[in-house]
TILOGU-190000 format. One record per residue (C-alpha): residue in three letters; x, y, z. Coordinates in steps of 0.25 Angstrom, whole numbers, padded with zeros to 4 digits, always signed. Example, Ala and Ser with C-alpha at 12.3 -4.5 7.8 and 13.67 -1.06 7.14 Angstrom:
2
ALA+0049-0018+0031 SER+0055-0004+0029 
end
This chain:
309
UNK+0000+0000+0000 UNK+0005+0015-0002 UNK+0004+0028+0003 UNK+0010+0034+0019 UNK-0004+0030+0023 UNK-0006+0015+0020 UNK+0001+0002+0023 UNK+0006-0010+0017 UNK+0002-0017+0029 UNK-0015-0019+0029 UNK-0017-0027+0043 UNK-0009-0029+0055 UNK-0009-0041+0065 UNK-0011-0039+0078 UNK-0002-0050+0085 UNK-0008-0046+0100 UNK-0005-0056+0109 UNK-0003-0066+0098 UNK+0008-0072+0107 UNK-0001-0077+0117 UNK-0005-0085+0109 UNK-0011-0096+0119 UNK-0020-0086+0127 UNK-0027-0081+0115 UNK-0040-0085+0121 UNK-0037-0082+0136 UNK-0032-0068+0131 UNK-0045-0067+0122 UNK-0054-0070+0134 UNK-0048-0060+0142 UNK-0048-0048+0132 UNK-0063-0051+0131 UNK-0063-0051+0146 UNK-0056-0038+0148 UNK-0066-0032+0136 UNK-0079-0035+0143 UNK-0075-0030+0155 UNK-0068-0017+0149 UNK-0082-0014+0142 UNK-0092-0018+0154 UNK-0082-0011+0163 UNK-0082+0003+0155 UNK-0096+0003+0150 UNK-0100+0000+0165 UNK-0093+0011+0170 UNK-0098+0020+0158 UNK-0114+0015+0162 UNK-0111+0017+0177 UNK-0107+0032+0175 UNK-0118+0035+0165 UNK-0128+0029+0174 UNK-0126+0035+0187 UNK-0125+0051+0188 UNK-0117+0051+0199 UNK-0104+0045+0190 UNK-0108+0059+0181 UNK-0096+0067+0183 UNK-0084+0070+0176 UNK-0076+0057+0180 UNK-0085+0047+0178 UNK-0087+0054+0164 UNK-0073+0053+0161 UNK-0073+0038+0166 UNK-0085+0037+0156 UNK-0076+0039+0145 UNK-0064+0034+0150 UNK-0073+0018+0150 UNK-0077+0023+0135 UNK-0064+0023+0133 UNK-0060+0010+0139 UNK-0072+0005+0129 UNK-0067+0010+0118 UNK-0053+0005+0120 UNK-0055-0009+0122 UNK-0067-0010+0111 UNK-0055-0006+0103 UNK-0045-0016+0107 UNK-0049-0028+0112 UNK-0059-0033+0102 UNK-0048-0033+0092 UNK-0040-0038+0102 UNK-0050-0050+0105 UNK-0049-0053+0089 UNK-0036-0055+0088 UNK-0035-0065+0099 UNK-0044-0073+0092 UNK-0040-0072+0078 UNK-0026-0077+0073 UNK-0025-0066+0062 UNK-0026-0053+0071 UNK-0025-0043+0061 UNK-0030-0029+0059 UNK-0029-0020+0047 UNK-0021-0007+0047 UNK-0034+0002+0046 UNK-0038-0008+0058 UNK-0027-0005+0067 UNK-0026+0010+0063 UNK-0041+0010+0069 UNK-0039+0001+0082 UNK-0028+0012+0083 UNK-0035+0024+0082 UNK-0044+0021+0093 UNK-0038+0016+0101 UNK-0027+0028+0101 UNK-0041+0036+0102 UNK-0045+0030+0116 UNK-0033+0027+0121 UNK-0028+0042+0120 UNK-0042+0046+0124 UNK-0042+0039+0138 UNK-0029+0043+0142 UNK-0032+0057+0140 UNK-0046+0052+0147 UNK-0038+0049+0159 UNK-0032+0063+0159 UNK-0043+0069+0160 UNK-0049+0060+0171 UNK-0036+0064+0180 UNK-0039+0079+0178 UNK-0054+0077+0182 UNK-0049+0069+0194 UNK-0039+0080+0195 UNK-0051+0092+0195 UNK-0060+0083+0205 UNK-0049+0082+0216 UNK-0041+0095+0214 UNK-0052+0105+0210 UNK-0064+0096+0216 UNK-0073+0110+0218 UNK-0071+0115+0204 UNK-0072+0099+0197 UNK-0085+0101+0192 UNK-0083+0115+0186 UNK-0069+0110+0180 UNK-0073+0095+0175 UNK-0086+0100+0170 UNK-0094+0091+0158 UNK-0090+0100+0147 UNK-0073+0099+0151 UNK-0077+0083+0154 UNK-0083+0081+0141 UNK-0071+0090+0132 UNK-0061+0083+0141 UNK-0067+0069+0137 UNK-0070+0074+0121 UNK-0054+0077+0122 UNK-0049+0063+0126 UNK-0057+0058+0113 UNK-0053+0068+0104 UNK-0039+0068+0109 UNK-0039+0053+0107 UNK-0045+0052+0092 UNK-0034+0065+0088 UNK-0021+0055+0093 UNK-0028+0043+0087 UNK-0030+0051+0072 UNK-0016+0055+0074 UNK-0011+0043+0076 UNK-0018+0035+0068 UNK-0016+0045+0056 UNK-0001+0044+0058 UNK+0000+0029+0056 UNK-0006+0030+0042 UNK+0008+0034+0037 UNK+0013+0024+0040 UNK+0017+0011+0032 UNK+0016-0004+0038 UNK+0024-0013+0029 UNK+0025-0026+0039 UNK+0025-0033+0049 UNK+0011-0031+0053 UNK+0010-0038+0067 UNK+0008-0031+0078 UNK+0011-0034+0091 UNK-0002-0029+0099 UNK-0017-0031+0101 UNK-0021-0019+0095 UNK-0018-0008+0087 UNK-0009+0001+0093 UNK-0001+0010+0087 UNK+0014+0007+0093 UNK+0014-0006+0087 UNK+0009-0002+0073 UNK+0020+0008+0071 UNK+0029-0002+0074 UNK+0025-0008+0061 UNK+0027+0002+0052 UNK+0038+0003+0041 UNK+0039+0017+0041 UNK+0044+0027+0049 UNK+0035+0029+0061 UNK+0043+0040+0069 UNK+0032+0050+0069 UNK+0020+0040+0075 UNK+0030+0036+0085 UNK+0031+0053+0089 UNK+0015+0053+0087 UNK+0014+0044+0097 UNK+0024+0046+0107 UNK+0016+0061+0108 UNK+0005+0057+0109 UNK+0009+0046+0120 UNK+0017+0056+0127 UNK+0002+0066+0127 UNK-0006+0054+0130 UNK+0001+0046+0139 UNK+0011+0056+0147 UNK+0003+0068+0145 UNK-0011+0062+0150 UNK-0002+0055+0163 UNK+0004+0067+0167 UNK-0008+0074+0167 UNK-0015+0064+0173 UNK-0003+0062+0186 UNK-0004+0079+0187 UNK-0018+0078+0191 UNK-0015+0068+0199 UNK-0005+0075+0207 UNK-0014+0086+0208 UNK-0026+0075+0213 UNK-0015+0068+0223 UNK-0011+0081+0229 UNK-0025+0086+0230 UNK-0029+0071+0236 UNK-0018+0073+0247 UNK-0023+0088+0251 UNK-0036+0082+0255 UNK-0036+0079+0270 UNK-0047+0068+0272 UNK-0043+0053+0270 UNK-0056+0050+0263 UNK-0056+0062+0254 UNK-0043+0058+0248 UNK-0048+0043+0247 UNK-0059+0048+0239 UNK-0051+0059+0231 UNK-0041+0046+0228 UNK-0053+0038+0224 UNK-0059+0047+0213 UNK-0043+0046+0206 UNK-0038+0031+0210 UNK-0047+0025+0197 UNK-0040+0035+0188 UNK-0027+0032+0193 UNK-0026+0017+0192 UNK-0034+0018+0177 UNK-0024+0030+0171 UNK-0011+0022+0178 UNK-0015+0008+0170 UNK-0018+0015+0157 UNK-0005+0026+0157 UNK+0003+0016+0160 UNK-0001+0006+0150 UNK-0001+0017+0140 UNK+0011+0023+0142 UNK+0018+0011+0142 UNK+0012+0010+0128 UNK+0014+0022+0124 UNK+0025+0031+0126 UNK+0035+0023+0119 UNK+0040+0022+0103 UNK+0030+0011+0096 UNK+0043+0005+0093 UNK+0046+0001+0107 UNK+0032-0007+0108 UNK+0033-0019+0113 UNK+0024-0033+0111 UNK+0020-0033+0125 UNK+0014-0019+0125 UNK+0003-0026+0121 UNK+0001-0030+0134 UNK+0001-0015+0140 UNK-0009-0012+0130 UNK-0017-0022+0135 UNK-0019-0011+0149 UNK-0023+0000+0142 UNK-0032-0007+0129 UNK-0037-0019+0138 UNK-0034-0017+0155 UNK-0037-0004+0156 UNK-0052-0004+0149 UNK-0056-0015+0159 UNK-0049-0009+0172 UNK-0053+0007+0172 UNK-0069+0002+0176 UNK-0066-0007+0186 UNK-0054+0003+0191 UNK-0066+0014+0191 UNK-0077+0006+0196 UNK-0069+0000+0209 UNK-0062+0013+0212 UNK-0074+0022+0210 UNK-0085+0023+0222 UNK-0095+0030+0211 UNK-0094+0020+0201 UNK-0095+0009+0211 UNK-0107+0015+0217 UNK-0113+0017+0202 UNK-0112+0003+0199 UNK-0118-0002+0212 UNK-0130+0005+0209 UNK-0129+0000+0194 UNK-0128-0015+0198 UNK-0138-0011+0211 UNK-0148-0006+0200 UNK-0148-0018+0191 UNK-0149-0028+0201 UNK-0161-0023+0206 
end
């Protein structure tokens, strides 16, 4: 094929975890298992907050569409995934991938910056708690939210768009479950310095960017935490930030870890950190939220209270 935007190469094959070979099945049993309860886990929490008014304020709306998210991740990954742990072939066309790319750059930039913003509400509720509701008001929630998407799509377009100069000669195995974009420039057989630049920005804004701002307003909310004088006002001031924590630890780190390194250094076991932050992550931020949080506990009480009766 000719022409800077096309490639000789019309289908890639998506080795994933190939090489364990023996536990296809028991690997395929536990993907489904982990995609169920990442989707009854999420929509739950999406139904529990809709339903009840008292889960109406700013950071139950942010958690709304951090399970949309989660959602959208894994209905991107894993039923592909499951595919290919079924069929021997495990191939994917070049517009396929460039697709499975796109979106999943889209939310995965989307819920990083999502987890920003959440730190800066947690941030205004702890250390401006008179003027939260003046500050974190629906119009800023819904422009902060809208940004995180439109954020999201505008890195996906650009990266996407930079890999259609590209040419792909052979080989065409790739060493992952899905379509990522380290791995595919890995494959090319031209010079791919400036994706490598591209992404290393955007990582650096993304991944170093959103964490430092998320661990300054969490010195801020610490500091503000230790000034308060009873015990049991700063177990509940911890309470409100302890599910964040734990969720924005897992998923940075995986990340990063990812992330913020040349594609060339991408190694076959990555795969297994992407499993965290494609597969883990999904399933564990509605039960981290649900166990840790009284309100949404208390909501789903009254939920299961309601349908029993």
């Amino acid at each position: 094929m000719e022409g800077n935007n096309q490639t000789s190469v019309t289908e890639f094959i998506l080795l994933g975890f190939s090489n364990f070979s023996r536990t296809q099945l028991t690997l395929f049993v536990a993907f489904v298992s982990a995609y169920a309860a990442a989707l009854v886990g999420n929509i739950s929490i999406i139904t529990l907050i809709r339903l009840y008014p008292t889960l109406h304020t700013p950071m139950y709306f942010f958690l709304v569409n951090l399970s949309l998210l989660d959602v959208c991740c894994v209905n991107t990954i894993v039923p592909q995934l499951l595919r290919n742990l079924m069929d021997e072939k495990n191939t994917i066309s070049f517009q396929g991938y460039l697709t499975q790319a796109y979106f999943f750059v889209i939310f995965l930039a989307a819920e990083l910056l999502l987890l920003a913003v959440m730190a800066f509400d947690r941030y205004i509720a702890i250390c401006h708690p008179l003027r939260y509701t003046v500050i974190m008001n629906w119009k800023v929630c819904s422009y902060l939210v809208l940004g995180t998407w439109v954020l999201g799509i505008l890195l996906a377009n650009v990266h996407v768009l930079s890999l259609l100069r590209l040419s792909f000669c052979g080989p065409s195995a790739i060493k992952h479950f899905f379509c990522e974009l380290p791995p595919l420039l890995q494959l090319s057989c031209t010079d791919t310095t400036f994706n490598q630049y591209l992404m290393l920005a955007t990582d650096l804004f993304l991944g170093f960017g959103c964490f430092l701002l998320t661990l300054v307003s969490y010195v801020y909310i610490v500091s503000s935490i230790l000034k308060i004088r009873s015990a049991e006002g700063k177990k509940k001031a911890f309470s409100t930030c302890s599910s964040h924590v734990m969720v924005v630890t897992l998923f940075y780190s995986s990340v990063i870890y990812t992330y913020v390194r040349p594609p060339s250094m991408y190694l076959d076991m990555d795969k297994i950190v992407a499993v965290l932050y494609t597969v883990i992550t999904p399933v564990l931020n509605p039960i981290i939220y649900s166990l840790r949080n009284n309100e949404v506990k208390e909501a789903f009480k009254k939920f299961v209270s309601l349908h029993r009766d």
